[in-house]
ZAMARGU-4260 file (C-alpha; in steps of 0.2 Angstrom, whole numbers, plus 5000, padded with zeros to 4 digits):
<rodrens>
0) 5000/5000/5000 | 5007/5017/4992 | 5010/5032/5006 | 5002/5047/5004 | 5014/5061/4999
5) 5014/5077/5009 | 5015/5093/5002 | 5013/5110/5005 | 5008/5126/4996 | 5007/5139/5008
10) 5022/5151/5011 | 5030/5166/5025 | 5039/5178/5016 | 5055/5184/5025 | 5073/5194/5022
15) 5082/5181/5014 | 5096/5184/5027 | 5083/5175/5040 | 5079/5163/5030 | 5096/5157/5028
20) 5099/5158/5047 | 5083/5147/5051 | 5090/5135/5039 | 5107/5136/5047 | 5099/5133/5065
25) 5106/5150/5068 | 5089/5157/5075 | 5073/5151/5079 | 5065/5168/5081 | 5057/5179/5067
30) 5051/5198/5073 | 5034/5203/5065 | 5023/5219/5063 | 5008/5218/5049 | 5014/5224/5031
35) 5007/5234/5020 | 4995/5227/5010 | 4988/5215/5027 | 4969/5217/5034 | 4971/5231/5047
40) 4987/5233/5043 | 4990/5220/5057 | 5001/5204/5057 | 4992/5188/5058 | 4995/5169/5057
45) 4985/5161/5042 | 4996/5145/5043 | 5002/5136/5056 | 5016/5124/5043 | 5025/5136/5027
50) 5037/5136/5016 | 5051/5150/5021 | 5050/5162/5006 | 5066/5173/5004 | 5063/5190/4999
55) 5076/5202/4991 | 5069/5220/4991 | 5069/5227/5008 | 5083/5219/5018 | 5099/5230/5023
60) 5114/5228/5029 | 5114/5241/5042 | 5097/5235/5048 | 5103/5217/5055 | 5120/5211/5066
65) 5137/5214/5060 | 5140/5195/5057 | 5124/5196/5045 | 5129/5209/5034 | 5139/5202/5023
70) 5127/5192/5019 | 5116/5205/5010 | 5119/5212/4993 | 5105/5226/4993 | 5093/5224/4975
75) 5082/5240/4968 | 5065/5243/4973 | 5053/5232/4964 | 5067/5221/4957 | 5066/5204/4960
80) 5074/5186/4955 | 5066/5177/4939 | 5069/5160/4951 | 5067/5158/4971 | 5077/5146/4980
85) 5065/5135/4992 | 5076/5125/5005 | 5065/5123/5021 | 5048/5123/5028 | 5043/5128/5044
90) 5031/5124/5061 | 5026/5141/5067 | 5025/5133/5084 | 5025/5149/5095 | 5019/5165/5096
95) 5021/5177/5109 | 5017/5197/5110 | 5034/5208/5116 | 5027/5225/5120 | 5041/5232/5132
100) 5058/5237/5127 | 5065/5227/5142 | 5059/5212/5131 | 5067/5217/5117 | 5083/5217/5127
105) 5082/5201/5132 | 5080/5194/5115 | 5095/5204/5109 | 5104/5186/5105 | 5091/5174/5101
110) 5089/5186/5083 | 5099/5192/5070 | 5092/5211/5068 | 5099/5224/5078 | 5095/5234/5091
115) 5090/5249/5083 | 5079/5240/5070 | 5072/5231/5083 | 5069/5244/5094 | 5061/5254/5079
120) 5049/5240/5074 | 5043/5241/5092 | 5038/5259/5092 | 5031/5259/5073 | 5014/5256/5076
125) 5015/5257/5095 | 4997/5252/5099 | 5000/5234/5092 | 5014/5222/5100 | 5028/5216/5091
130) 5026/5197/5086 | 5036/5184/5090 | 5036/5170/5082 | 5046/5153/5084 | 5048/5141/5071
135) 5054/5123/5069 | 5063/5121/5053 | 5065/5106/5041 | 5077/5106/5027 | 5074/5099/5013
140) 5085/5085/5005 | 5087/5094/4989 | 5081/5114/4988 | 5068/5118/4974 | 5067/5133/4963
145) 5053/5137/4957 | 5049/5152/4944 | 5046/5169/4951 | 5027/5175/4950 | 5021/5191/4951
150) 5007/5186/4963 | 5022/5183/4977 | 5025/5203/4975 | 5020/5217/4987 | 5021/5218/5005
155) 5011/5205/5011 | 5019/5190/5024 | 5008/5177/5017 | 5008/5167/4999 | 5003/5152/4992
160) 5014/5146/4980 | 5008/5142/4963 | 5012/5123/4964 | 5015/5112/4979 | 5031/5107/4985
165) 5034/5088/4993 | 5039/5088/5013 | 5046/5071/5007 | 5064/5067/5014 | 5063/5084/5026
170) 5073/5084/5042 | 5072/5093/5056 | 5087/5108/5057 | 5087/5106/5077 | 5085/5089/5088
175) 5070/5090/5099 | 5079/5092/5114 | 5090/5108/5105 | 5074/5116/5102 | 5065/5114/5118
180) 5080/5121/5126 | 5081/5136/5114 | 5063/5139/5120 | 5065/5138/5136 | 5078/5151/5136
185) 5070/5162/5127 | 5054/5159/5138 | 5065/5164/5154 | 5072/5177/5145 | 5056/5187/5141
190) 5046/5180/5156 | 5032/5171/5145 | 5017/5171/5155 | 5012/5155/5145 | 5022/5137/5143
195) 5030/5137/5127 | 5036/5125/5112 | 5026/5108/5117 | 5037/5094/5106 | 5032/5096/5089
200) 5036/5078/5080 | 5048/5076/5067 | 5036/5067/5055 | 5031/5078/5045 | 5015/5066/5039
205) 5010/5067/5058 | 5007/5085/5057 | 4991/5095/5054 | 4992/5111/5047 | 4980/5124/5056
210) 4977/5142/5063 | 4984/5147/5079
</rodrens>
């Protein structure tokens, strides 16, 4: 009897300089306030399991640590590659509101921006919280590119790709006890009020995707 195969069409666009640290187990964490072109203006989880979409437009090097920078090579607005690179999904497994700048202290080494960007995002909009999100990552064994579309454009956090991609032969980035522990510390460091990071399986065909 044949398995069914897994797959996944729904995508998180983010600075392709995080994308590449949450598929290096760098970081777990990824900082959000609504974009744009979002209801409200507000960020919100459609999908709790997406693809990690890297985007080109808006990252900069002065806006991130001084190991990252490097890593950016700054494009014009509205340019954007004829092919995307997808190399890893992701569980959106936490999300937690920061609303103090003592919080976003504490987080100063679980993330890759710095401190003024941080410390920016936090006041922009300063009736909404800045999102926290955590995310288990799963690489894939053998990244896909896929044709650029222009319904990926604009500044919206969520797509869905224009053809599923297989969560066949995806492995976990971080061990189960790894990532709990990265949790935890960030828990403690930001004094959660709620437990965080239950122990998300690494199968991905034993996973349901839904809203949080």
């Amino acid at each position: 009897m044949s398995q069914t195969t897994q797959t996944l069409v729904h995508a998180l666009k983010e600075w392709q300089v995080a994308v590449d640290a949450l598929e290096q187990g760098e970081t777990i964490v990824l900082l959000r306030k609504g974009g744009i072109h979002e209801t409200g203006g507000k960020f919100t989880i459609a999908h709790d399991r997406v693809w990690l979409y890297p985007t080109y437009e808006h990252q900069q090097p002065h806006l991130v640590k001084a190991q990252y920078t490097s890593a950016i090579v700054p494009v014009a607005s509205g340019e954007h590659p004829e092919t995307v690179r997808i190399g890893a999904w992701a569980m959106i497994t936490d999300r937690v509101a920061i609303r103090s700048e003592d919080q976003v202290r504490a987080l100063w080494p679980f993330h890759i921006w710095n401190e003024a960007f941080v410390a920016e995002r936090l006041k922009w909009k300063p009736q909404q919280p800045l999102d926290l999100l955590l995310l288990r990552v799963y690489q894939l064994n053998q990244p896909q590119i896929i044709p650029y579309s222009t319904a990926y454009g604009g500044c919206k956090s969520w797509i869905d790709l224009t053809t599923a991609i297989p969560l066949d032969g995806s492995t976990p980035v971080l061990e189960d006890s790894e990532y709990r522990d990265r949790c935890a510390a960030i828990r403690t460091a930001i004094t959660a009020p709620s437990p965080l990071c239950s122990q998300p399986s690494d199968d991905p065909a034993t996973q349901q995707d839904h809203k949080i």
